[in-house]
N, C-alpha and C positions, 0 to 999 in steps of 0.2 A: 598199401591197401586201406589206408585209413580213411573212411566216410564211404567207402564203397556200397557198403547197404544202406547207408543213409539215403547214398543219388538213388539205387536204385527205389525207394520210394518215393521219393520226390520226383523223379519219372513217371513211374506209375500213375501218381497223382495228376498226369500233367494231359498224358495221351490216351486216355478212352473216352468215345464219343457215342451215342447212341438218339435213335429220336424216340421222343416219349407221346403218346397218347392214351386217351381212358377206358376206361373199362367199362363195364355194361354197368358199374354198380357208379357211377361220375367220378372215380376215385383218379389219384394218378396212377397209369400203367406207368413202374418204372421199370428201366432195361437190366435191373440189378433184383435180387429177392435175398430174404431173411436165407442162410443157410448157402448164399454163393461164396467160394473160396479156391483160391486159386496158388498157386506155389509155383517159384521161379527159382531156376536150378541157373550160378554164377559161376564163369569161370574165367579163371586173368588171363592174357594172355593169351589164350585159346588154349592152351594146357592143363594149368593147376584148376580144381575144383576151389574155386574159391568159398562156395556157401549155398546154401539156399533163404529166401525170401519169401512169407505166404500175407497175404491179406482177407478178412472174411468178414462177413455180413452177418450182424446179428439185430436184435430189436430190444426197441426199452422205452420207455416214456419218461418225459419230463414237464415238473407242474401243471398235469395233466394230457400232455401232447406228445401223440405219437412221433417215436425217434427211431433212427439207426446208428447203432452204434458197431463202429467200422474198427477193425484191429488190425495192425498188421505188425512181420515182427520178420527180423532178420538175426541170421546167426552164420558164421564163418565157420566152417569146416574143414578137414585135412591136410595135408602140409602145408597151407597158407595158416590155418589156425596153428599152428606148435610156433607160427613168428608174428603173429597179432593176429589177437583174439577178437571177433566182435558180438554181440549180443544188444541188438537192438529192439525197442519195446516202443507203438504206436499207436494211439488211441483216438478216434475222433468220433464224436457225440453230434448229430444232424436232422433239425427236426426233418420228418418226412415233409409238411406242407409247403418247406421253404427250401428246402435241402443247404442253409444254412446252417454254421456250425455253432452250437455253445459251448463248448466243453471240446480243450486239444490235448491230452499226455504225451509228452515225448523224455520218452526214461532209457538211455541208451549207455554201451559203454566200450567205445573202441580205442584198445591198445591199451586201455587203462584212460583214455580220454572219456571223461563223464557227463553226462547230463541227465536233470532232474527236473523238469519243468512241466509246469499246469499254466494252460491258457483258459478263462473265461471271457464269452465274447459277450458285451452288454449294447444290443442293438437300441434300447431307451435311450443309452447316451450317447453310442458309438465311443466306445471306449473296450479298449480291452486288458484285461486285469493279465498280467504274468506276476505268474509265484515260482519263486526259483526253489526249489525245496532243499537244494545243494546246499547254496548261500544263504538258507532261512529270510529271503527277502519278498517282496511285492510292490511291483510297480502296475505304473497304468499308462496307455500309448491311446491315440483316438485313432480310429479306423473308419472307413468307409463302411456306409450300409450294404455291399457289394462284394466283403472279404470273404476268402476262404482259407482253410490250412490246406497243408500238407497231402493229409489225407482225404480230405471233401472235396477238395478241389474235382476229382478223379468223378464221384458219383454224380455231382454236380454237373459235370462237362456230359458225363453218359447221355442224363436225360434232358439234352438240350438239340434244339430244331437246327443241324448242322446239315443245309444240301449246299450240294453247287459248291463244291471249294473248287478254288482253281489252282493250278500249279503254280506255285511263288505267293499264294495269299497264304498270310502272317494271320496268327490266333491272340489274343493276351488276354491275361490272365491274371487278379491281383490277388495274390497270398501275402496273408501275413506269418513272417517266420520269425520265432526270437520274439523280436522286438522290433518290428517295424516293416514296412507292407514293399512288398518286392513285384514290381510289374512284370510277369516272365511269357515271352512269346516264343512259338512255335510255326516254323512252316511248314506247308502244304509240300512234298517232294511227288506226289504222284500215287499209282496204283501200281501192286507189281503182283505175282505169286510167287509164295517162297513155302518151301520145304521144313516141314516141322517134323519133330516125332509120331503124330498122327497122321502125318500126309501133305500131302500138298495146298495152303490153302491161301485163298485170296486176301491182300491185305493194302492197309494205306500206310503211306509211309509222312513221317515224319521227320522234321529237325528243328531242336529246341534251338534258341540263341541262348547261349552258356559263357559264364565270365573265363575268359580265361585268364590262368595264371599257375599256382601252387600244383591245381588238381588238372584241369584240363590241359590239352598242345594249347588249342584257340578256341574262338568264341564256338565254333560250327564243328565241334567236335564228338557231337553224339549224332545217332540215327536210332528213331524208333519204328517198329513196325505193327500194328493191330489188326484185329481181324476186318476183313470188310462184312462183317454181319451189323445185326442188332445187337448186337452184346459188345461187341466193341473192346473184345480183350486184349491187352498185349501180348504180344508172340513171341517177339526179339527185340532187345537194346542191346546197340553197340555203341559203347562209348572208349575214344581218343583218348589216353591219360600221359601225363607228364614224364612217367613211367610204365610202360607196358600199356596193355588196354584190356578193358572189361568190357563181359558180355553174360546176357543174359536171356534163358529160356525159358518158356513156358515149360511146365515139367507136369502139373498135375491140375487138374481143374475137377468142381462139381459145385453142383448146385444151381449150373447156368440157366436164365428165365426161358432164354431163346436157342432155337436149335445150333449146333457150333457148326459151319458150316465146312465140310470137308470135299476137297474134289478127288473123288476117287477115278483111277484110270481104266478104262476097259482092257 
């Protein structure tokens, strides 16, 4: 079970899609608002409740510029927790004008496996500072004008002008993770309707290209699914693991900008 809420943030980040336009006031309409949060209920295997996962939207300003600052946090629960514990803590700082990240926390701690890490992104030089807080260290890596983390990645992709994908076109995406900038693409698998706890609702589907090895069977071993609205939430990830396989639901949402769209049956 080890990194399992880790993927599943790093998924999260990877597939909601949204299109943005303005508002009456020239501002940007984004597909996301102060006060959205959403909670994903994990389970291994299709059996064991492995955990839940939430993400949420909050505001804040920096050296005078409006920002969002994005949280999200993972914790293992019930018989998979009494055999590795996880508790995962994720922070990412994005001004609103650029939806650009300055500021990543990732403070995590599974199995007894740790991390304690601060990223500062410095678009003057392109350079990004990591402070390991574990190791009491600080280094510096140059990145592209173009990067995102973990967490930005996600609201970034929301409010961007995505029509017309066609079946088999490939998405990429450059994060910086750690310490050095990781190109990660995603295909297009189609449109389908799939059965949630609230009903039946429309969605796109996805599949990330993923390294395999340690954690995944092979490269193509997750599928994501989102809504096909404005909001552009995830619904389900199923992911292939080297041992058993992980999956994950939408469990609770609020605070969505735009209406969730549900197909009810007569």
């Amino acid at each position: 079970m080890k990194k399992l809420i880790n993927l599943l943030i790093l998924i999260i980040s990877m597939y909601s899609f949204a299109q943005s336009s303005g508002n009456e006031n020239t501002e940007t309409k984004f597909a996301f608002q102060k006060g959205e949060w959403l909670k994903f209920r994990m389970s291994y295997s299709n059996f064991f409740n492995a955990g839940y996962s939430t993400i949420e939207v909050r505001e804040t300003t920096n050296n005078s510029k409006e920002a969002f600052h994005i949280i999200g946090k993972g914790k293992s629960t019930g018989f998979i927790s009494l055999f590795f514990k996880v508790n995962d803590n994720y922070e990412s700082f994005i001004y609103k004008e650029s939806l650009k990240p300055y500021r990543f926390i990732r403070k995590i701690n599974e199995g007894g496996h740790t991390k304690d890490k601060e990223i500062l992104f410095d678009y003057d030089t392109n350079h990004a500072i990591v402070k390991n807080h574990k190791h009491k260290t600080e280094k510096k890596y140059p990145i592209s004008s173009n990067i995102q983390d973990m967490l930005s990645s996600l609201y970034f992709l929301r409010n961007q002008k995505i029509n017309n994908l066609s079946i088999g076109e490939e998405i990429e995406l450059k994060m910086f993770l750690d310490q050095e900038i990781t190109n990660f693409k995603l295909r297009f698998l189609g449109k389908e309707i799939i059965k949630t706890k609230y009903g039946n609702v429309r969605a796109l589907k996805f599949r990330p290209i993923v390294q395999a090895g340690r954690v995944f069977k092979e490269q193509e071993s997750v599928t994501v699914w989102i809504s096909d609205d404005k909001n552009k939430i995830p619904l389900r990830i199923k992911a292939s693991l080297a041992v058993g396989s992980l999956r994950a639901d939408l469990d609770e949402f609020k605070g969505l900008v735009h209406p969730f769209n549900i197909i009810f049956n007569n």
